[in-house]
C-alpha positions as CSV (number, residue, x, y, z in Angstrom):
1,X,0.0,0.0,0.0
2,X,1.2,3.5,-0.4
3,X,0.8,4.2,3.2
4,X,0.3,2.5,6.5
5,X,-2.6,0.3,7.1
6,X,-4.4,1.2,9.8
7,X,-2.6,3.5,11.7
8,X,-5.7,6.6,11.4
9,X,-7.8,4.4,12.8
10,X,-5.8,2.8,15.3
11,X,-5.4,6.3,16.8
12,X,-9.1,7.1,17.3
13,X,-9.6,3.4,18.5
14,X,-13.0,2.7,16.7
15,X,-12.3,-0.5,14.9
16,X,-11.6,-3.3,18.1
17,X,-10.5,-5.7,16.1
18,X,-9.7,-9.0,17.7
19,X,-6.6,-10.7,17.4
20,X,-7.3,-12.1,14.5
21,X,-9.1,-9.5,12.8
22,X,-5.8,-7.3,13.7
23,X,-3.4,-9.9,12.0
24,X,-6.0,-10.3,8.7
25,X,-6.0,-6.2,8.7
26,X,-2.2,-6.5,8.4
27,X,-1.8,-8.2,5.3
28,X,-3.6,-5.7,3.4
29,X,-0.3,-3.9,3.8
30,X,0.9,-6.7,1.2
31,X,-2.0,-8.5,-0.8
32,X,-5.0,-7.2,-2.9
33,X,-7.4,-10.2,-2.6
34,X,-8.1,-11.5,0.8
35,X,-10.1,-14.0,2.3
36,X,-10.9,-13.7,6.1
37,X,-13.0,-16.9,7.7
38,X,-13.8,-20.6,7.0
39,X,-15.2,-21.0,10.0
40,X,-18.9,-19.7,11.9
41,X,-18.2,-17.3,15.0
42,X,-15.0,-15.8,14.0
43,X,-16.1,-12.0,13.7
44,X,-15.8,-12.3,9.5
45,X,-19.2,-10.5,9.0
46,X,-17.8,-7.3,11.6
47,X,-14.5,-7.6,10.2
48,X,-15.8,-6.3,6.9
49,X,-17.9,-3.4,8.2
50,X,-15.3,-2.0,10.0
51,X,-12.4,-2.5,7.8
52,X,-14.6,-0.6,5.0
53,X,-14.5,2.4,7.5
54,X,-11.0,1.6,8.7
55,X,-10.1,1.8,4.7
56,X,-11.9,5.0,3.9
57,X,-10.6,6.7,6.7
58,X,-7.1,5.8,5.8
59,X,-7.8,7.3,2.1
60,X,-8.2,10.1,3.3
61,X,-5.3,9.6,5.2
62,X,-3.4,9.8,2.5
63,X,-5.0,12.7,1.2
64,X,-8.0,11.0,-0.8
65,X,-11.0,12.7,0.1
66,X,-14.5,11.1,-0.9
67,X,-13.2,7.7,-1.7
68,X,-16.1,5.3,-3.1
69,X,-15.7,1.3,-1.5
70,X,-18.4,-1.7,-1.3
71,X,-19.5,-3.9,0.7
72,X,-21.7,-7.1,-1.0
73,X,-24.4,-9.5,0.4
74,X,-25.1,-11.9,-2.7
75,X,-29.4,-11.2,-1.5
76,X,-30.8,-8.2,-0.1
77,X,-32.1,-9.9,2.8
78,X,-28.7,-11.2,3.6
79,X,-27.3,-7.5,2.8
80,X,-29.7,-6.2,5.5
81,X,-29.8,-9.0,8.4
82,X,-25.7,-9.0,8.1
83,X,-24.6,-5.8,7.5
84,X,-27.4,-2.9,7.5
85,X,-28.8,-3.6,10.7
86,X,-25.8,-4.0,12.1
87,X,-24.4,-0.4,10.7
88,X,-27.3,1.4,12.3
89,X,-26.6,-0.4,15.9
90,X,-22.6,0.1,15.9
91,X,-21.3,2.7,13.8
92,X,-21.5,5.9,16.1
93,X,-23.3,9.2,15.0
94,X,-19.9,11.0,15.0
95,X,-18.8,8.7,12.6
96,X,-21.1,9.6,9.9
97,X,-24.7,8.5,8.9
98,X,-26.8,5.6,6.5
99,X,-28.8,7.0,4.0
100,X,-30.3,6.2,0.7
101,X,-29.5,9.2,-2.2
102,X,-30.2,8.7,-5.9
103,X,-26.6,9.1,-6.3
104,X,-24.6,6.6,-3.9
105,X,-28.3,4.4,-3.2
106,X,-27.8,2.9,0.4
107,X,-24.5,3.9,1.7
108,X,-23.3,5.0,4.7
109,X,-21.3,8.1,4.7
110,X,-18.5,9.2,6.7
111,X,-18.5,12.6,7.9
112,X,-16.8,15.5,6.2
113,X,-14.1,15.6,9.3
114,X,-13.0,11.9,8.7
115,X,-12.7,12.3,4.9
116,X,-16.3,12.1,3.5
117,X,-15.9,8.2,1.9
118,X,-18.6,6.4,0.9
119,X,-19.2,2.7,1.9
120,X,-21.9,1.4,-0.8
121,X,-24.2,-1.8,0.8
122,X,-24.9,-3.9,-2.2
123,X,-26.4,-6.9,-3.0
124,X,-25.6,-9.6,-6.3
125,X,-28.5,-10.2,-7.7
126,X,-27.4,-8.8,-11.2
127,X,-23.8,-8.5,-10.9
128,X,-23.3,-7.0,-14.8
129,X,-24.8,-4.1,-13.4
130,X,-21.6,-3.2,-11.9
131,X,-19.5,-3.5,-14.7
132,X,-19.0,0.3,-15.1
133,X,-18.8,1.0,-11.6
134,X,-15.6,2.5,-9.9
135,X,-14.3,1.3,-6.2
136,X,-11.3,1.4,-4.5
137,X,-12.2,-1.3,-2.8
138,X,-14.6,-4.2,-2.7
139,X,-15.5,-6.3,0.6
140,X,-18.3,-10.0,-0.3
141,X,-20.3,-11.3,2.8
142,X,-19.9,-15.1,2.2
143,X,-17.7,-15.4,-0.7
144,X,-18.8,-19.3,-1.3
145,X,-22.6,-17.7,-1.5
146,X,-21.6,-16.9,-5.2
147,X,-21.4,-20.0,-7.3
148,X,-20.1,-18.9,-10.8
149,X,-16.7,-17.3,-10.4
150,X,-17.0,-14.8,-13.3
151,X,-18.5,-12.9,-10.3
152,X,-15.6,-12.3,-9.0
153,X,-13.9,-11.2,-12.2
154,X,-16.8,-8.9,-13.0
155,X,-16.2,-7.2,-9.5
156,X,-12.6,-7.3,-10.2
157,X,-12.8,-5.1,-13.7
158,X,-15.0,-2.6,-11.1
159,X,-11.5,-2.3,-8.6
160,X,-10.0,1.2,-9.9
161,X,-10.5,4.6,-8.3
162,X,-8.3,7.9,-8.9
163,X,-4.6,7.5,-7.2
164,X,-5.1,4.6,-5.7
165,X,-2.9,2.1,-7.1
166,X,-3.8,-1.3,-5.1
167,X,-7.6,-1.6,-5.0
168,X,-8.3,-4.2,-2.8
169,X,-10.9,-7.5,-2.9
170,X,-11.6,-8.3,0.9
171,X,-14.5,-11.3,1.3
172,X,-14.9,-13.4,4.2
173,X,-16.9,-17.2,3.7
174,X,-17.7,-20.7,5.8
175,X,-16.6,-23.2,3.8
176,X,-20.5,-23.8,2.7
177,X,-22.0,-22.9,0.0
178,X,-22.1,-23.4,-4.1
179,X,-18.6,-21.3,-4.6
180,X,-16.6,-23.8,-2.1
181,X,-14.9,-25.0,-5.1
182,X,-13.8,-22.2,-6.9
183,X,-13.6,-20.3,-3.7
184,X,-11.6,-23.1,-2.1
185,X,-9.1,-23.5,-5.3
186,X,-7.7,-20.0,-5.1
187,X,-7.0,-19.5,-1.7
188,X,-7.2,-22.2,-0.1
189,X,-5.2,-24.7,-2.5
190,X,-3.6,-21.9,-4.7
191,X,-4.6,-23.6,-7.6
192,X,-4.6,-20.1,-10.0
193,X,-6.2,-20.2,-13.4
194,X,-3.1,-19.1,-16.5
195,X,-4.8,-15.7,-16.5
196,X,-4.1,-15.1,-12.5
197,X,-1.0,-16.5,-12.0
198,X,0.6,-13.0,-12.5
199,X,-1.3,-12.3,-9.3
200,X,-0.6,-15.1,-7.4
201,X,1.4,-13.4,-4.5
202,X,-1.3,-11.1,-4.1
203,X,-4.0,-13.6,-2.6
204,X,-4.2,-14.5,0.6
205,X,-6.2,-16.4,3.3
206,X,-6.5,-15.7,7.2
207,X,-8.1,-18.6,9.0
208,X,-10.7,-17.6,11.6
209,X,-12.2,-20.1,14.4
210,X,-14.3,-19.7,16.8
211,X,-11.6,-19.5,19.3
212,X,-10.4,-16.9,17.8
213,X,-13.7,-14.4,18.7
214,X,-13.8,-13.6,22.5
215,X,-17.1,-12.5,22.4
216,X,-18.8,-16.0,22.3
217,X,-21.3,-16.8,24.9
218,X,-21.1,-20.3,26.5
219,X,-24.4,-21.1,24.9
220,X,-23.1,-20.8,21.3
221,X,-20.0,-22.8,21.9
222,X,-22.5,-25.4,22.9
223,X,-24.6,-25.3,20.1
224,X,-21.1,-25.7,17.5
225,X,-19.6,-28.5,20.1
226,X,-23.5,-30.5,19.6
227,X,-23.6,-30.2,15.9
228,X,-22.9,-33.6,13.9
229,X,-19.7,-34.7,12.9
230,X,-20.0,-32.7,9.1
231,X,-21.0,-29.3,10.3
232,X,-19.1,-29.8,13.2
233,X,-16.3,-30.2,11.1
234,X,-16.9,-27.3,8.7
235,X,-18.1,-25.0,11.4
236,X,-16.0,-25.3,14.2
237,X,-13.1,-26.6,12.9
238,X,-13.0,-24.7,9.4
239,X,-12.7,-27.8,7.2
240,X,-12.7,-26.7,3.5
241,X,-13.4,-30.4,2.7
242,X,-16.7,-31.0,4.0
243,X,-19.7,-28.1,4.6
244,X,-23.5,-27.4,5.3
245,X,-25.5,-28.0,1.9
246,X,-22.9,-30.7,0.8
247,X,-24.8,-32.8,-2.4
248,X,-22.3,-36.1,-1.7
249,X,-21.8,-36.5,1.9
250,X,-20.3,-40.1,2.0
251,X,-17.6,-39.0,-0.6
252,X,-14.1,-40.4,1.3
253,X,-10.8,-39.2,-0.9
254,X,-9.2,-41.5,1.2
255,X,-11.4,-44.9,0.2
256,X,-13.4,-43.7,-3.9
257,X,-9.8,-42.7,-5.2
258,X,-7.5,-45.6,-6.0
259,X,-4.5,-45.8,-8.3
260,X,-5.2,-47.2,-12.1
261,X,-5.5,-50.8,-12.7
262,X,-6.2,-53.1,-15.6
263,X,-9.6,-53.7,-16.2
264,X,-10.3,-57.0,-17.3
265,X,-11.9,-57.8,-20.7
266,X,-14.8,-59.0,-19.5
267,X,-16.3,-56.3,-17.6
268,X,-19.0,-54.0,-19.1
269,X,-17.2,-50.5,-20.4
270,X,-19.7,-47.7,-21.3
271,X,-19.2,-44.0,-21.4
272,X,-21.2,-40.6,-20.2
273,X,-21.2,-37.6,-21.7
274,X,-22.2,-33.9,-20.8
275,X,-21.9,-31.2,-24.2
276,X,-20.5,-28.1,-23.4
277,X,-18.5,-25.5,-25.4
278,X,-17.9,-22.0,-23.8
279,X,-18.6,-23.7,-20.7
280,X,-16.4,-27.4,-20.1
281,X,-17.8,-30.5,-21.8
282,X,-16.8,-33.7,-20.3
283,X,-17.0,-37.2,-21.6
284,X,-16.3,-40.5,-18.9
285,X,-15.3,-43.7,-19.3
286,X,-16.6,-46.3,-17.4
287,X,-16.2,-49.9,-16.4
288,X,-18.7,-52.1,-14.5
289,X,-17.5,-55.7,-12.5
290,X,-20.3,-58.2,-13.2
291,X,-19.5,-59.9,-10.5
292,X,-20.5,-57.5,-7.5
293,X,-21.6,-54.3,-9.5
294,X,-19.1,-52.0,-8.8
295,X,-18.5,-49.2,-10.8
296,X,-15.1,-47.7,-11.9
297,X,-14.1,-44.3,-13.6
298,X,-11.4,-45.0,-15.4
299,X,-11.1,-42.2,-17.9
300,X,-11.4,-38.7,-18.3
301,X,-11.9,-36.0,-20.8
302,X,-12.6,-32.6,-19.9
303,X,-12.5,-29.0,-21.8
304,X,-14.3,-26.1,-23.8
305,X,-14.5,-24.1,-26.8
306,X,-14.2,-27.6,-28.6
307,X,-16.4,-28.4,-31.7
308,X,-18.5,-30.6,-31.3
309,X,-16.1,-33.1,-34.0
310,X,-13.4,-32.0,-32.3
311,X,-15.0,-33.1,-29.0
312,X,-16.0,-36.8,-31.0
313,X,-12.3,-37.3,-32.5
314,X,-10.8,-36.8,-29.1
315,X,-13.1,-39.3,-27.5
316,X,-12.5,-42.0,-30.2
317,X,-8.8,-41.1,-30.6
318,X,-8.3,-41.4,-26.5
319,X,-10.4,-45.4,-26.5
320,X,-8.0,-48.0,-27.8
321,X,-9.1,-49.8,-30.9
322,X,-9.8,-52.9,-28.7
323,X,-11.6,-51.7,-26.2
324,X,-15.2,-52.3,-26.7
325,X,-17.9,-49.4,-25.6
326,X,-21.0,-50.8,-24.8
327,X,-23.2,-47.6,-24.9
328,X,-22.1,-43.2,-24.8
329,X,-25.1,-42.1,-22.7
330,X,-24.8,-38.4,-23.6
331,X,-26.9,-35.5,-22.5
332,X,-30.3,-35.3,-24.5
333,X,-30.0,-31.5,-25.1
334,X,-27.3,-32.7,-27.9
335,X,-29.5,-34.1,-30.4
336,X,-31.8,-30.6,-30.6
337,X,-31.4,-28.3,-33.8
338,X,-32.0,-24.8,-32.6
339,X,-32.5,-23.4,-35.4
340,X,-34.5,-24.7,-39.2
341,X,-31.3,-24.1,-40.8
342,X,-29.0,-26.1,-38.6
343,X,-30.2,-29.7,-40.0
344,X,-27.9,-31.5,-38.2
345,X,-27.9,-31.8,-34.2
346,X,-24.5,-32.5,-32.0
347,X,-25.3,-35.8,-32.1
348,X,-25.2,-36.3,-35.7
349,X,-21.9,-34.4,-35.6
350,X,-20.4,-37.0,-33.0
351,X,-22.1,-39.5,-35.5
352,X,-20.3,-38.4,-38.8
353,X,-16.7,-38.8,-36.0
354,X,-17.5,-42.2,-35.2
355,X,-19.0,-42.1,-31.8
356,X,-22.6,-43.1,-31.4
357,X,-24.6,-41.9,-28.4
358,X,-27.9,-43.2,-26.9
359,X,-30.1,-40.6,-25.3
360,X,-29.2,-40.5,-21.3
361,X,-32.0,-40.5,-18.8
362,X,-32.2,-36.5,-17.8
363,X,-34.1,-37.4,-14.5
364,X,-31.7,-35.2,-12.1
365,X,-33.1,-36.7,-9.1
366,X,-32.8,-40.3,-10.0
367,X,-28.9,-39.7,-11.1
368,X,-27.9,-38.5,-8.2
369,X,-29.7,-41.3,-6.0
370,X,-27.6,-43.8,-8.1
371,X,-24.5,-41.8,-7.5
372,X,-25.7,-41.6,-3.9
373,X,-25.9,-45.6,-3.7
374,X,-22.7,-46.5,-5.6
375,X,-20.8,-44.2,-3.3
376,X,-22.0,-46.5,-0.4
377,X,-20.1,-49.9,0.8
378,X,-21.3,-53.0,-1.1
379,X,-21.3,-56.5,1.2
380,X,-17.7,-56.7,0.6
381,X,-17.2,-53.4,3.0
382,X,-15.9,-51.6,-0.1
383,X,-17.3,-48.3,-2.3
384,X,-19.8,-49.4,-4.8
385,X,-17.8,-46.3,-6.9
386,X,-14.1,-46.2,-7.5
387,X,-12.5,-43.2,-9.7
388,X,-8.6,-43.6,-11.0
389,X,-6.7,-40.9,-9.3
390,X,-6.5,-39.6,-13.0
391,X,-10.0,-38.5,-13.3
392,X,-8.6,-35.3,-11.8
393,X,-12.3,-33.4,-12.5
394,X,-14.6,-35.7,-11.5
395,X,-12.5,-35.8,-8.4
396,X,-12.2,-32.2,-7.5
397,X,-15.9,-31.3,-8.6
398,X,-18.3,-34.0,-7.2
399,X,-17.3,-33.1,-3.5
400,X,-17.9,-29.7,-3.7
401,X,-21.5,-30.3,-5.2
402,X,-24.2,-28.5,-2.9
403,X,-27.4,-28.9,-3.0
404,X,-29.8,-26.5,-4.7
405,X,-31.5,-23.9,-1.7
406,X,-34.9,-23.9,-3.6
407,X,-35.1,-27.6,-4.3
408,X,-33.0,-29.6,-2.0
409,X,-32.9,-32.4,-3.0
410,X,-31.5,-31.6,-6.1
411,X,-27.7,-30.1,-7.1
412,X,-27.2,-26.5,-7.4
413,X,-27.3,-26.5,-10.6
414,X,-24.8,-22.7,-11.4
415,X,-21.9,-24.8,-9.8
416,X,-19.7,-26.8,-12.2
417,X,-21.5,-29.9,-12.4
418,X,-20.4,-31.4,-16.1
419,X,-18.6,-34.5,-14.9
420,X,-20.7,-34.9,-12.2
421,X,-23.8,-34.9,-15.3
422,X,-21.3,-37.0,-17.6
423,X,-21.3,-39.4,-14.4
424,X,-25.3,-39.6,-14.0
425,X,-25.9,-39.7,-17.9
426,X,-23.4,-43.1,-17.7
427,X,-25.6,-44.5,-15.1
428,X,-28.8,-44.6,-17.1
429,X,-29.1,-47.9,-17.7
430,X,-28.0,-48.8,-13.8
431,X,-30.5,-50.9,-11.9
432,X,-30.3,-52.4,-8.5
433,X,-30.1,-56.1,-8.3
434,X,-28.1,-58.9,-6.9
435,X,-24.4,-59.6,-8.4
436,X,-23.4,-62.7,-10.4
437,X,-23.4,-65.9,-8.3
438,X,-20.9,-67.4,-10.6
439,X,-17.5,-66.2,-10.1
440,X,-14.7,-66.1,-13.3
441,X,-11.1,-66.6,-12.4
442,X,-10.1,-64.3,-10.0
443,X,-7.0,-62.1,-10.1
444,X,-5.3,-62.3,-6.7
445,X,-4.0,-58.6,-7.0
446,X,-7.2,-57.8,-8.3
447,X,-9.7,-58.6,-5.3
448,X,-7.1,-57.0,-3.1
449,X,-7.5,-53.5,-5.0
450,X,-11.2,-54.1,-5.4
């Protein structure tokens, strides 16, 4: 930053941070996008309220007089039980007043004294409406609340204000929610996309526990310590791994991940496939043991702005010439022709490539209860679903499904869900139903991996 974090504010004593909050504060001296949380009780929601005022006030500081900055709820509800309510109960009257004007809309204002900044209370339920906005700085409520991260570059083009030359992104999040994965790959994992590598030293992530806010009564720690074991362990312990809302619960990394193996001849080998082209299309390979009806990812294909022969070729080109496909369940959007011109659909395009497809059952609810039962033990105590350690989307996407708030039994479906779709398509055809009796010849070193 070009000057000290913190320091006007320190002096007039208004912010009280906790430790915590104090040490998060800190490393705005030294990153632009920071993420404060991952846990419940650990002051996130205050944090951002009064380090918008602790930002403006240093502004003006520095000599920057009327700064604009923003703080986001992703609902207005959310924007008003979180943060409004809250403004008119702790901010002082010296401070500066809330107030809705045509020009700033609901906003709190510092006084002229302290440097006249704005702090803008906005919610996201049209974030393109902000594309030609200007802040110098942006604070999200619940990060993980917003499921498609071009969000967060829309916001991102909105960071630029007059002399400042570090805008700043400041969100706070639980682990819950439909953004977990995005959310979670940036700062948690620091997993960065090509295009934010560049920026890579400028995230950062302060983990906040509920033993980290002194101002927790007994009965609160009580409710957290009573919780079950998964919201326990997102809640109170700030486990990025496992939150409220999760769609797959009895996903284990630990026991649905193994190492590749050779799949014998005999077992049934079918594929799944869910189109896509500006957003990712994903194709799965998949093999089925007769013997006990466990299922096994085995393959993976994953990526956009791919024709759809491109997409075809690269399917046939990546299954070996002797490897024999029973079925390509593929999403039933794909044999639609949008327009009378356009005589051909994507199916007949993946036709013309060599790969056939079979309309997939489209019944969300009935996919997911088969993926829900195949992630469960069969009689020999292990997963009825195994995915190679190769599979590398399937893996990082299925566990970070939540389910949709409206209809909860069903996925949220903003989140990316294509191999998780290419997954159910592939299980059309699954029914429940005893194993074999008969055995074949068993591989030794194949009934120990499976």
């Amino acid at each position: 930053m070009e000057h000290a974090i913190g320091d006007r504010l320190e002096t007039i004593n208004v912010l009280g941070f906790t430790p915590r909050q104090a040490e998060a504060w800190a490393q705005l001296a030294s990153h632009r996008f920071l993420l404060y949380g991952g846990a419940r009780g650990g002051g996130k929601s205050r944090f951002l309220r009064w380090g918008g005022i602790g930002l403006l006030m240093d502004h003006a500081a520095a000599g920057r007089r009327g700064v604009v900055g923003a703080l986001f709820c992703s609902t207005y509800p959310e924007l008003r039980d979180r943060q409004v309510s809250k403004i008119e109960m702790e901010f002082p009257k010296w401070l500066g007043d809330l107030r809705d004007s045509q020009q700033f809309g609901l906003a709190f204002h510092v006084a002229e004294e302290y440097g006249g900044g704005v702090l803008q209370l906005r919610n996201l339920d049209d974030p393109s409406k902000y594309k030609s906005s200007e802040f110098a700085f942006i604070l999200i409520d619940e990060l993980t609340q917003i499921a498609d991260p071009a969000v967060f570059h829309t916001l991102r083009g909105s960071l630029r204000w007059a002399g400042v030359r570090r805008p700043q992104f400041i969100a706070a999040s639980n682990p819950d929610g439909p953004g977990n994965l995005w959310v979670r790959q940036l700062w948690i994992e620091r997993d960065y996309p090509p295009e934010l590598q560049p920026l890579a030293d400028e995230f950062c992530f302060v983990q906040s526990l509920p033993t980290d806010n002194p101002h927790l009564d007994d009965s609160y720690w009580q409710d957290l310590k009573t919780l079950p074991p998964d919201l326990r362990r997102a809640w109170l312990e700030g486990d990025w791994y496992v939150f409220s809302g999760q769609a797959f619960k009895s996903w284990r990394t630990e026991r649905h991940i193994i190492k590749p193996f050779e799949i014998p001849m005999h077992w049934l080998r079918f594929r799944g496939i869910d189109w896509g082209y500006a957003s990712p299309f994903c194709c799965l390979w998949i093999a089925r043991n007769p013997d006990n009806g466990r299922v096994v990812v085995y393959r993976e294909l994953y990526g956009k702005e791919l024709t759809d022969r491109q997409q075809a070729r690269m399917i046939a080109d990546l299954t070996p010439q002797d490897e024999r496909i029973s079925t390509s369940y593929a999403d039933p959007s794909m044999w639609a022709r949008s327009t009378l011109d356009n005589v051909t659909s994507t199916a007949d395009q993946y036709l013309a490539a060599g790969v056939q497809l079979t309309q997939a059952d489209n019944n969300r609810l009935n996919g997911k209860r088969k993926i829900d039962r195949l992630l469960e033990d069969l009689p020999d105590g292990k997963p009825g679903l195994l995915v190679f350690e190769t599979c590398s989307n399937l893996i990082r996407t299925l566990p970070a499904m939540a389910y949709d708030k409206r209809h909860p039994e069903d996925i949220d479906t903003t989140q990316e869900d294509h191999a998780v779709d290419a997954l159910r398509y592939a299980l059309t055809s699954l029914r429940e139903g005893s194993p074999r009796q008969e055995k074949k010849q068993a591989n030794p070193w194949m009934e120990m991996k499976l």
